[in-house]
C-alpha positions in Angstrom: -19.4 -13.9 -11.7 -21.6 -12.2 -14.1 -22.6 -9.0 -15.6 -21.2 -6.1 -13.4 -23.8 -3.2 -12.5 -23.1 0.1 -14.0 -24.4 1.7 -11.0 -23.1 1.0 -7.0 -26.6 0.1 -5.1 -27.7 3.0 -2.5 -27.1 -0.1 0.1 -23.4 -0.4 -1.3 -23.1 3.3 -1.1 -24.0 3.7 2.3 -21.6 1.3 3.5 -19.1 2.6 1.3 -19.3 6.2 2.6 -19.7 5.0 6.4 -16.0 2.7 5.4 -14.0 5.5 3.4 -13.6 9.7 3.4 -15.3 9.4 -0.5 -19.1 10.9 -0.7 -21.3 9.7 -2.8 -20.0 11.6 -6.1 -17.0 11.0 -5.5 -17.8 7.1 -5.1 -19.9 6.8 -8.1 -16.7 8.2 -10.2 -14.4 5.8 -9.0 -16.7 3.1 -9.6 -17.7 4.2 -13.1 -13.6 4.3 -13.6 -12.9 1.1 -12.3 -15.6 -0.7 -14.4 -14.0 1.4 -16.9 -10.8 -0.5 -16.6 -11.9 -3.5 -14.8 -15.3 -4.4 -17.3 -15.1 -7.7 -14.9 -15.6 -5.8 -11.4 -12.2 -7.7 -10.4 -8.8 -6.4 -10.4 -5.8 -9.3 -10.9 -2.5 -8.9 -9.5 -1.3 -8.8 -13.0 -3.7 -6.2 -14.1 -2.7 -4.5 -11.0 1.3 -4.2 -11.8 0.8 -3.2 -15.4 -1.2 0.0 -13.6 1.9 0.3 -11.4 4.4 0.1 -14.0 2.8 3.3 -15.8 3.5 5.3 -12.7 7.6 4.0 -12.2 8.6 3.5 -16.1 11.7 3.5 -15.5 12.1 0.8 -12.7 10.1 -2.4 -12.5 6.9 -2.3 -9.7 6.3 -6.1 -10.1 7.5 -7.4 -7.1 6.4 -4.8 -4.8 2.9 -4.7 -6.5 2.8 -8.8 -5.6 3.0 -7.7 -1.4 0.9 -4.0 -2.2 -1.7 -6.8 -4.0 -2.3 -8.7 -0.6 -3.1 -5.7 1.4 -5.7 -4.8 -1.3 -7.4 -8.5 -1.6 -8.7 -8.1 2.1 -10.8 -11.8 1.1 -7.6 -13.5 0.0 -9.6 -13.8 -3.2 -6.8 -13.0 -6.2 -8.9 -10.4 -7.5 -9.5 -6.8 -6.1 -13.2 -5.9 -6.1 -14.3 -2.1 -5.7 -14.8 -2.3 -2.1 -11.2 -3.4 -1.3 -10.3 -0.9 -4.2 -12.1 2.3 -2.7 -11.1 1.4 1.0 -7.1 1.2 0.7 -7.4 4.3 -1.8 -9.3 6.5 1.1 -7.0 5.4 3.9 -3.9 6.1 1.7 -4.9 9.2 0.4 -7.2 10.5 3.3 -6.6 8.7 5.7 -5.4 9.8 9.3 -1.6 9.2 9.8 -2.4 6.6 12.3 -4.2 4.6 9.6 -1.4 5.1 7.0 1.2 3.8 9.7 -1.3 0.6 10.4 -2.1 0.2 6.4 1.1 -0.1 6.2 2.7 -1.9 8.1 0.0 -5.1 7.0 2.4 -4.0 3.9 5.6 -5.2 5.6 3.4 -8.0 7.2 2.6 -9.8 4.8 3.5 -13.3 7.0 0.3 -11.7 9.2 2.6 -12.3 12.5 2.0 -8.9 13.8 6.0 -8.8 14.2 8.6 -7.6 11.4 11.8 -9.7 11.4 14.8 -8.5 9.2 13.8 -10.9 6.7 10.6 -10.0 6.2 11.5 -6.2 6.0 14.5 -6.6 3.5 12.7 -7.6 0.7 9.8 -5.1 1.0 12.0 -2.3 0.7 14.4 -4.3 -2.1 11.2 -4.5 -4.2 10.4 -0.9 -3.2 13.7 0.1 -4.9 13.4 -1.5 -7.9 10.1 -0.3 -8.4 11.3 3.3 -8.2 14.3 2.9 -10.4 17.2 5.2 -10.7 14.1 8.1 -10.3 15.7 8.9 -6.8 18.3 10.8 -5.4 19.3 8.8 -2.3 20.8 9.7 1.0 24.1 7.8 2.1 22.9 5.9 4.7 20.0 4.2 2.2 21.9 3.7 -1.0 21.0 0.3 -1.1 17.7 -1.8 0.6 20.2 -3.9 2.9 21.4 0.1 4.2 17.7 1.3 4.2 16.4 -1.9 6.1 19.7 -1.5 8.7 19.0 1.9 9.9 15.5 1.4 10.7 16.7 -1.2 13.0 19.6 1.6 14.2 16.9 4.0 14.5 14.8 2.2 17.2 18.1 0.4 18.8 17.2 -2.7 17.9 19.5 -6.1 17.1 18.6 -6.9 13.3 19.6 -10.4 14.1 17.2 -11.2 16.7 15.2 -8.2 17.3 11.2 -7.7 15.8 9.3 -4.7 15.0 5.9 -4.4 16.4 3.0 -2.2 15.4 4.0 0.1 18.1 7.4 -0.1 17.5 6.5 1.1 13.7 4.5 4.2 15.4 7.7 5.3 16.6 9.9 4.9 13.7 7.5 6.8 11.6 8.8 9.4 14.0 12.0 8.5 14.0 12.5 8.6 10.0 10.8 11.3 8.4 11.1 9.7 5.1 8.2 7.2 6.3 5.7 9.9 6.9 6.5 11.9 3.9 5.7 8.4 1.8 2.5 8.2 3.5 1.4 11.0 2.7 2.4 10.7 -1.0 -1.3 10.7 -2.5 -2.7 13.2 0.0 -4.3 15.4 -1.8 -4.2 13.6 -5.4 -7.2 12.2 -4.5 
């Protein structure tokens, strides 16, 4: 790929403030930190987890960081460039709650079918839990990823054997489960 530029272009700038909540200042740091840690401009998935793993030290973020990866590599490229870097940081961590709820739910949907099966929720959240370790106290009813995965279905009164869970659907569990807003809204304000 070549040399990376120390400096984001005034173009690349403009279209990075028009895409994120970041003004320019704030831009310029994050690239100067990325290049920082990324010299190459690209971010692997590997190089990604090792970040991850100094956040959860105690459990192991591998897994989850492999299905986090994907909604970050918007080109499908194996590497994270800034762009896709500075765009999922400002919709995590500034983002309205609509766009959290959308961001991620292209988390659970990682099969891009715009519809959540059991199967394909189950080992989101499993990898979510392993990530996080023994860190957290959990409530009874999501002791385990199979128990977490169960009551969401519960909570919208849907079949886990043969049911789905749409965008929508995911709009109103966020309101259903208070736990999935307060996890959105983890970096709000870190940032």
């Amino acid at each position: 790929m070549g040399k990376s530029v120390s400096k984001l272009s005034k173009e690349d700038l403009k279209k990075l403030r028009d895409a994120t909540y970041f003004d320019k200042r704030e831009l310029q740091q994050w690239y100067k930190g990325f290049l920082r840690d990324c010299p190459s401009g690209q971010l692997s998935e590997e190089e990604f987890a090792k970040v991850y793993k100094q956040f959860f030290p105690f459990g192991d973020p591998t897994d989850y960081c492999h299905y986090l990866f994907s909604v970050f590599d918007l080109d499908n490229s194996k590497y994270i460039d800034f762009k896709e870097f500075i765009v999922a940081l400002s919709v995590t961590s500034r983002g309205t709650d609509e766009q959290k709820i959308n961001w991620t739910f292209k988390l659970y949907d990682y099969k891009k079918t715009g519809r959540l099966k059991y199967d394909d929720i189950l080992p989101i959240i499993r990898a979510t839990y392993t990530m996080i370790g023994p860190m957290v106290a959990l409530p009874e009813d999501e002791k385990t990823p199979e128990l977490r995965t169960d009551k969401w279905f519960a909570l919208l009164g849907k079949n886990k054997e043969s049911d789905e869970i749409t965008l929508e659907d995911f709009f109103k569990l966020s309101k259903l489960d208070p736990a999935i807003m307060s996890s959105l809204n983890t970096y709000q304000g870190l940032v």
